[in-house]
FIBA-873497 format. One line per field, with one value per residue (C-alpha): x, y, z; residue number from 0. Coordinates in steps of 0.25 Angstrom, whole numbers, padded with zeros to 4 digits. Each point is the difference from the previous one (the first is absolute). Layout:
BEGIN
x	(X / ...)
y	(Y / ...)
z	(Z / ...)
nr	(NUM / ...)
This chain:
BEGIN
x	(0098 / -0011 / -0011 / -0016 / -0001 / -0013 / 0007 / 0011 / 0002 / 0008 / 0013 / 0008 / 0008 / 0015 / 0009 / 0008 / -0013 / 0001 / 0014 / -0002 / -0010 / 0005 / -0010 / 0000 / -0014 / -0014 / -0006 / -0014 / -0011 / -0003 / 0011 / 0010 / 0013 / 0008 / 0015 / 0004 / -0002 / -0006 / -0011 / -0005 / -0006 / -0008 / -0008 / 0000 / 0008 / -0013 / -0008 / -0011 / -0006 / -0013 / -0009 / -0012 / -0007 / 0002 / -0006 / 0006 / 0003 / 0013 / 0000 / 0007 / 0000 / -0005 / -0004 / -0004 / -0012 / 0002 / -0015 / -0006 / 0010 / -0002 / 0013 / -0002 / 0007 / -0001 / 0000 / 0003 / -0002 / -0014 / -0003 / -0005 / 0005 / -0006 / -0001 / 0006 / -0005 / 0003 / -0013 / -0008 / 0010 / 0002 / -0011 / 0001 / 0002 / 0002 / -0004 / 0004 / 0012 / 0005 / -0004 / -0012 / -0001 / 0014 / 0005 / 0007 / 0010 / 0004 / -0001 / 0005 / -0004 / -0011 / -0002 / 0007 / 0014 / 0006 / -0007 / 0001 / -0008 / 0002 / 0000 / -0012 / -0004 / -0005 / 0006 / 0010 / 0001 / 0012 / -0012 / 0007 / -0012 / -0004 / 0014 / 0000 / 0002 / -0015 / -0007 / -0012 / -0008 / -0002 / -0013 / -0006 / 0008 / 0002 / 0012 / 0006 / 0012 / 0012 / 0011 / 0002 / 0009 / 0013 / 0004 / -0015 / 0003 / -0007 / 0007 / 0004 / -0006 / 0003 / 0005 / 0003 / 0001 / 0004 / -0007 / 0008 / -0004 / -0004 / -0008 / 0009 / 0000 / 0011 / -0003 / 0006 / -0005 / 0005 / -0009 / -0004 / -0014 / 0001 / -0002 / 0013 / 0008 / 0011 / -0006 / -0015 / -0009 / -0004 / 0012 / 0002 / 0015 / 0014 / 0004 / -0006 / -0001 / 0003 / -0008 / -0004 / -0014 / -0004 / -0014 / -0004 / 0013 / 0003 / 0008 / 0016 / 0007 / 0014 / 0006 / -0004 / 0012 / -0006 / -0005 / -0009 / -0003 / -0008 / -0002 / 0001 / 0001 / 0006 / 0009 / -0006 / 0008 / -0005 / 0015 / 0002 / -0009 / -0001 / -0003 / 0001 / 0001 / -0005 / 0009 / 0009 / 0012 / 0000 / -0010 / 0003 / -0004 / 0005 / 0001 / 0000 / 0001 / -0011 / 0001 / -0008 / -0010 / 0000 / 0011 / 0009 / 0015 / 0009 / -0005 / 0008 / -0003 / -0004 / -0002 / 0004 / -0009 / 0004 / 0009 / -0013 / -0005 / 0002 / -0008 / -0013 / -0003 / -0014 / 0000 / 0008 / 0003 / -0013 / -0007 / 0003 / 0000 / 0009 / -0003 / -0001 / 0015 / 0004 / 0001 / -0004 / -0010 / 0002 / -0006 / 0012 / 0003 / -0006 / -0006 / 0000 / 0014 / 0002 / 0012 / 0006 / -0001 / 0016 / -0005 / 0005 / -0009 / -0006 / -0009 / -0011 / -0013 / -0005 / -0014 / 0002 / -0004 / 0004 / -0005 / -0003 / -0001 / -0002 / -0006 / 0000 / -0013 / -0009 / 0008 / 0012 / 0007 / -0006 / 0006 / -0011 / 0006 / -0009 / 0006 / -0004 / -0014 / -0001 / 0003 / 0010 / 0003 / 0011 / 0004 / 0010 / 0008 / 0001 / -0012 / 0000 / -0008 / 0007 / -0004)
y	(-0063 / 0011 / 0001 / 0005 / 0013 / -0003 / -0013 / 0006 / 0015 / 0002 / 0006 / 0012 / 0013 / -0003 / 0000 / 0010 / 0009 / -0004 / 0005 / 0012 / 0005 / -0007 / -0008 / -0016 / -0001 / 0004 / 0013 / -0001 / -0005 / 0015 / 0009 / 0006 / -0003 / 0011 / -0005 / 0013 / 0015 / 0000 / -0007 / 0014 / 0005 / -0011 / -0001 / 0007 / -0007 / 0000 / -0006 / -0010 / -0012 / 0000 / -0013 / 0004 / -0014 / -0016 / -0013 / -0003 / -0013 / 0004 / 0017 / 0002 / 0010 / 0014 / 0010 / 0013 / 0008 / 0016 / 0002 / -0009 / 0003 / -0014 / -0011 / -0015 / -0011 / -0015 / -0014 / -0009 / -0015 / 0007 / 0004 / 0016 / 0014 / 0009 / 0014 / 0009 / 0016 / 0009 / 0001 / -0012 / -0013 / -0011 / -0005 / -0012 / 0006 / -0011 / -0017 / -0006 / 0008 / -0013 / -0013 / -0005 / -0015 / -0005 / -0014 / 0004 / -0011 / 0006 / 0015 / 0006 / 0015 / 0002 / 0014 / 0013 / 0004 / 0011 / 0013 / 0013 / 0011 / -0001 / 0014 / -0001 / 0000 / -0015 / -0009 / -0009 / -0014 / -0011 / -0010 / -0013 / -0008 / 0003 / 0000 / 0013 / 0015 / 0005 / 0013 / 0005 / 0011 / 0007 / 0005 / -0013 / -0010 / -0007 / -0008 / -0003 / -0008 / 0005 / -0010 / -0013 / -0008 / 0000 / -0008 / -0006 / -0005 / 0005 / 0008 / -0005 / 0009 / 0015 / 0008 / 0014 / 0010 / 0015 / 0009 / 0009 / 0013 / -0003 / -0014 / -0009 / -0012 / -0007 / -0010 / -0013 / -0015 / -0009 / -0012 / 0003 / 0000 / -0015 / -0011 / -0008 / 0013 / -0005 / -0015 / 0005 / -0007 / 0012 / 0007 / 0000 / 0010 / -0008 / 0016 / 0011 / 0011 / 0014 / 0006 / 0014 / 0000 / 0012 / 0002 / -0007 / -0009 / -0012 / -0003 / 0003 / -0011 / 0012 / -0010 / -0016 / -0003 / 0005 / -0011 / 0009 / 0013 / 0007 / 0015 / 0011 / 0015 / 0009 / 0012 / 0014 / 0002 / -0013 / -0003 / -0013 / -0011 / -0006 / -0014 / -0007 / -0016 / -0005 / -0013 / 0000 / -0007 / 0013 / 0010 / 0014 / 0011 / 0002 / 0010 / 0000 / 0013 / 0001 / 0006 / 0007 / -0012 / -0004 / -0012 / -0004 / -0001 / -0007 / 0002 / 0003 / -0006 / 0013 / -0006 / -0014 / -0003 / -0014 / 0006 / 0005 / -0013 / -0006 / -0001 / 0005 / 0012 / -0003 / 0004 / -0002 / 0010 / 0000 / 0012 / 0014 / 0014 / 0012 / 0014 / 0012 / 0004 / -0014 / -0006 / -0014 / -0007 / -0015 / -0010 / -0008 / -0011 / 0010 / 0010 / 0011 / 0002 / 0017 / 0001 / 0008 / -0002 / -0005 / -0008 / 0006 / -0006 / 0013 / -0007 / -0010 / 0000 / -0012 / -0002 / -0012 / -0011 / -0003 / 0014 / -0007 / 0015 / 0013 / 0014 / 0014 / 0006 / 0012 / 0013 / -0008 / -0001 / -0012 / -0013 / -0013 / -0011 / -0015 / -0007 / -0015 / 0001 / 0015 / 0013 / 0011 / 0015 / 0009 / 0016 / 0002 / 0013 / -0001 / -0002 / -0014 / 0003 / 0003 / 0010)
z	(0002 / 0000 / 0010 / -0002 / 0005 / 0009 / 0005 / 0006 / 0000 / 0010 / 0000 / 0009 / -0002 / -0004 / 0011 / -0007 / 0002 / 0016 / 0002 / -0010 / 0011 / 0010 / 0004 / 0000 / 0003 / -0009 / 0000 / 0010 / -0009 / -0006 / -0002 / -0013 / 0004 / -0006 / -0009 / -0005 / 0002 / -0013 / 0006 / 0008 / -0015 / -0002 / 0014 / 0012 / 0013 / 0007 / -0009 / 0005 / -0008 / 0000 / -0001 / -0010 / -0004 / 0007 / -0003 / -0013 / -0003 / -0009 / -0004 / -0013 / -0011 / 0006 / -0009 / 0003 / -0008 / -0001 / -0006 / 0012 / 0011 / 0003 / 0001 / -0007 / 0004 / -0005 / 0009 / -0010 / 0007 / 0007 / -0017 / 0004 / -0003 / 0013 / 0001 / 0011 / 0001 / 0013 / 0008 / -0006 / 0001 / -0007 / -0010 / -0012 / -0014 / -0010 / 0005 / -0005 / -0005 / -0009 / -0002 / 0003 / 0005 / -0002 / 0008 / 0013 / -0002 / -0013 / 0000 / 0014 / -0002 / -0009 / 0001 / -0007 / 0006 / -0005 / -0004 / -0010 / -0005 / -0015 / -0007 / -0005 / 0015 / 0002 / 0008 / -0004 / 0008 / 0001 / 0001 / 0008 / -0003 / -0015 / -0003 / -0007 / -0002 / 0003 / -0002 / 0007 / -0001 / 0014 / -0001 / -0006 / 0003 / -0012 / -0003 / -0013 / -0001 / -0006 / -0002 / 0007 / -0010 / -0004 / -0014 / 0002 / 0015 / 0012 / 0010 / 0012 / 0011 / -0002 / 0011 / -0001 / -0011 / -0004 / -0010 / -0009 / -0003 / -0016 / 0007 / -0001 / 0010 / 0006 / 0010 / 0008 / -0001 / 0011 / 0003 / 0014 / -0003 / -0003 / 0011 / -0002 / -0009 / -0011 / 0002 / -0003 / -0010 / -0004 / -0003 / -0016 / 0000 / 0004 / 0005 / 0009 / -0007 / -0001 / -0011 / -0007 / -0008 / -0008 / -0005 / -0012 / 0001 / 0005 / 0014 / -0001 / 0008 / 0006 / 0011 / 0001 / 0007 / 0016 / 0008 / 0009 / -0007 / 0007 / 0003 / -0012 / -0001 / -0010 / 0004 / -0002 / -0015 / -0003 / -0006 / 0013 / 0004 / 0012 / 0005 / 0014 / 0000 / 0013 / -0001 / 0013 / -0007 / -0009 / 0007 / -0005 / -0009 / -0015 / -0010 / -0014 / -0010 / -0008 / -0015 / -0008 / -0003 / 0013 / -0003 / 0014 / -0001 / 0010 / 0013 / 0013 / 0013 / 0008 / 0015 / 0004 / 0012 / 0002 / 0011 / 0005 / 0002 / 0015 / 0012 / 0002 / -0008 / -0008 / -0016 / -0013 / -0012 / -0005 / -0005 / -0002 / -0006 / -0004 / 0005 / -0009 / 0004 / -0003 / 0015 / 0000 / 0011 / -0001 / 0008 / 0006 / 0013 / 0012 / -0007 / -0010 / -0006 / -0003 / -0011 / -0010 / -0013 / 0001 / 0010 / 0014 / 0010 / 0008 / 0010 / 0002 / 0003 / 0009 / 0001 / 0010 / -0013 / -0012 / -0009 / -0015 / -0007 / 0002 / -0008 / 0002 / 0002 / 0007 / -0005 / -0005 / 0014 / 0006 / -0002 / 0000 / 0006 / -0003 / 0013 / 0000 / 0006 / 0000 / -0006 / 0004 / -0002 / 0005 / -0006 / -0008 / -0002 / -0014 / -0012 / -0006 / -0013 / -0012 / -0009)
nr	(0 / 1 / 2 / 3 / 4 / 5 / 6 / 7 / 8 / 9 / 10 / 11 / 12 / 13 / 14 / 15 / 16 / 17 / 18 / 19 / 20 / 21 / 22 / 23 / 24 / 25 / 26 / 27 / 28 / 29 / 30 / 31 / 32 / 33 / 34 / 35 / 36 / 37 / 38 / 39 / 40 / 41 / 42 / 43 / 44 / 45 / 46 / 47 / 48 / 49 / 50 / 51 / 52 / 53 / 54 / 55 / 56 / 57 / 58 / 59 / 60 / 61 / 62 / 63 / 64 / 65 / 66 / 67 / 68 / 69 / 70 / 71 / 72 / 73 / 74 / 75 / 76 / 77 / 78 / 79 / 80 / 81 / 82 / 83 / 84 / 85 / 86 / 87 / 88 / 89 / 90 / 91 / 92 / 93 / 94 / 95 / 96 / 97 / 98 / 99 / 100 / 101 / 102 / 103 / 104 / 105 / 106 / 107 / 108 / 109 / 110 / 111 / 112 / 113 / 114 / 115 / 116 / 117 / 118 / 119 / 120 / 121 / 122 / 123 / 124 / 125 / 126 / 127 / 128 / 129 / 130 / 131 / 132 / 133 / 134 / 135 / 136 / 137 / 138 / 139 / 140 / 141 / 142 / 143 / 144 / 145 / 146 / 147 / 148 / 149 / 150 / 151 / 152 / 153 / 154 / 155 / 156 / 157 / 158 / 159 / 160 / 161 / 162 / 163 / 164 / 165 / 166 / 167 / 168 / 169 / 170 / 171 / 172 / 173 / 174 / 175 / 176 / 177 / 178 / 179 / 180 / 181 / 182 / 183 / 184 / 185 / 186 / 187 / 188 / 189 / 190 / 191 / 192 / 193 / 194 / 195 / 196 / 197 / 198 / 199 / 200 / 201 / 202 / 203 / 204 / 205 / 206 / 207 / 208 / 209 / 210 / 211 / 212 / 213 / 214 / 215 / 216 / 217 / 218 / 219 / 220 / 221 / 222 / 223 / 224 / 225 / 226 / 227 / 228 / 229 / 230 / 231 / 232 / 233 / 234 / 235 / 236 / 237 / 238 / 239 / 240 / 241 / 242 / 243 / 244 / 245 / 246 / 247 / 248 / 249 / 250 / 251 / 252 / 253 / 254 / 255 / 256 / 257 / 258 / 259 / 260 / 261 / 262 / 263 / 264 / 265 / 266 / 267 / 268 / 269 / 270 / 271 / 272 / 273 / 274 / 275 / 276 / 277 / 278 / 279 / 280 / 281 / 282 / 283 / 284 / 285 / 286 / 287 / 288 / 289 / 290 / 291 / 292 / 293 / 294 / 295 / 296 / 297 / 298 / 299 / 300 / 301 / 302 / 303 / 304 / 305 / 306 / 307 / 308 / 309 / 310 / 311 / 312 / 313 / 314 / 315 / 316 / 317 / 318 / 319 / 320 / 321 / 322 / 323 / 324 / 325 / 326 / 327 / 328 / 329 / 330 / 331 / 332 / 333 / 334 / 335 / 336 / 337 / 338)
């Protein structure tokens, strides 16, 4: 059985993380809660989370801007990409961000989830309601669509993605941006996909065989992929080697977070991202989940809601949390862009 993530995404830490801190009960609604010592180079023990923007009806996909200083973040079902900068607040930057005009009891996010900044310096969008990889210029806003087929059939509603260095896109196509998911009308694939598309080629189905894929992120040597699914009978996070054309081979369960899954604690593995040092921050049941790249749990960050994804921004050492219906940022010891 799987489940949509906005119908139920509610989930809680494993009791095997309650007894290694020992503590049977959630972490106040704001707090890291640290696993290991290791946890102590990544953010201070007194860190605070900070509340920078509300009244989002879902935040998704936060990207931040070095040449504007400014953060973007995407709420799929209200279709808009807004604009967060310190001192000024939050402000729309692209409405509709997807699809213009789609039936409500068809489409259930219309907007753009997922965001990137290509290498040539535009944005890159996981558009939800187009169904497609987009690119739009920043300046102008135009939007020029750069693949939303595979074998001649439309995509489901792509979620999240990672650029390589040399532009290559890989991404994730579950169906949550359709109204009734696997059973939709629309939907045209018999698989949710994990795909690599490349400039000038065609989408490359790498794993057909996830029933929610969901968050992406490449490892710093870009040699390992990985991918959440946000199912709850396998929630976890996967990794697959990449070779030299950017092929997968036989992927390894990384974190099993169906143990995670019990009581109250809001959010599944959903989004995510891998610092410079090859820490990863994944969105998981009560937070964000702070791991090795061998996958030791280091500590979580709670932001009291389910966290869908999370950036690095400012100098490189501020984490961007998209919380529900807001947007949160805590320190970080260590610098989360790679070279």
């Amino acid at each position: 059985m799987t489940i949509g993530r906005r119908t139920v995404i509610s989930g809680a830490l494993v009791a095997a993380l309650g007894a290694k801190v020992g503590m049977a009960r959630m972490p106040p609604p704001t707090a890291v809660r640290r696993l290991s010592p290791g946890l102590d180079r990544v953010i201070a023990p007194d860190a605070t989370i900070e509340t920078i923007a509300t009244g989002i009806q879902w935040a998704e996909g936060p990207l931040w801007l070095p040449d504007q200083n400014a953060l973007l973040f995407t709420d799929p079902p209200a279709n808009i990409i807004r604009r967060w900068q310190a001192g000024k607040g939050v402000a729309p930057f692209l409405n509709p961000s997807g699809a213009a005009d789609t039936d409500p009891a068809l489409v259930r996010e219309p907007g753009a989830n997922g965001l990137a900044l290509g290498v040539d310096g535009a944005l890159r969008l996981a558009d939800s309601g187009s169904r497609a990889l987009v690119r739009v210029d920043l300046a102008s806003k135009q939007r020029t669509t750069l693949v939303d087929r595979y074998r001649g059939k439309r995509f489901n509603s792509p979620n999240d993605l990672a650029i390589a260095r040399a532009g290559t896109i890989y991404f994730t196509d579950p169906p949550y941006g359709l109204a009734q998911g696997d059973t939709s009308s629309l939907k045209e694939l018999d698989h949710n996909g994990v795909y690599r598309w490349a400039p000038g080629g065609e989408a490359v189905l790498l794993d057909g065989t996830l029933t929610r894929p969901n968050g992406i992120a490449l490892s710093p040597d870009e040699r390992t992929l990985y991918v959440t699914v946000s199912d709850k009978e396998v929630a976890g996070v996967y990794a697959y080697p990449l070779d030299a054309r950017g092929d997968v081979g036989t992927r390894r369960l990384l974190l099993d977070a169906r143990p995670m899954l019990a009581d109250d604690a809001p959010g599944m593995t959903d989004g995510m991202k891998v610092a410079a040092d090859g820490t990863l921050f994944c969105s998981a049941p009560g937070g964000v989940l702070v791991m090795t790249p061998e996958g030791e749990m280091l500590g979580l960050i709670s932001g009291g809601r389910a966290i869908a994804n999370c950036c690095f921004g400012e100098d490189g050492r501020t984490l961007f949390m998209a919380a529900t219906d807001r947007v949160l940022r805590v320190a970080l010891r260590l610098n989360g862009w790679r070279a």
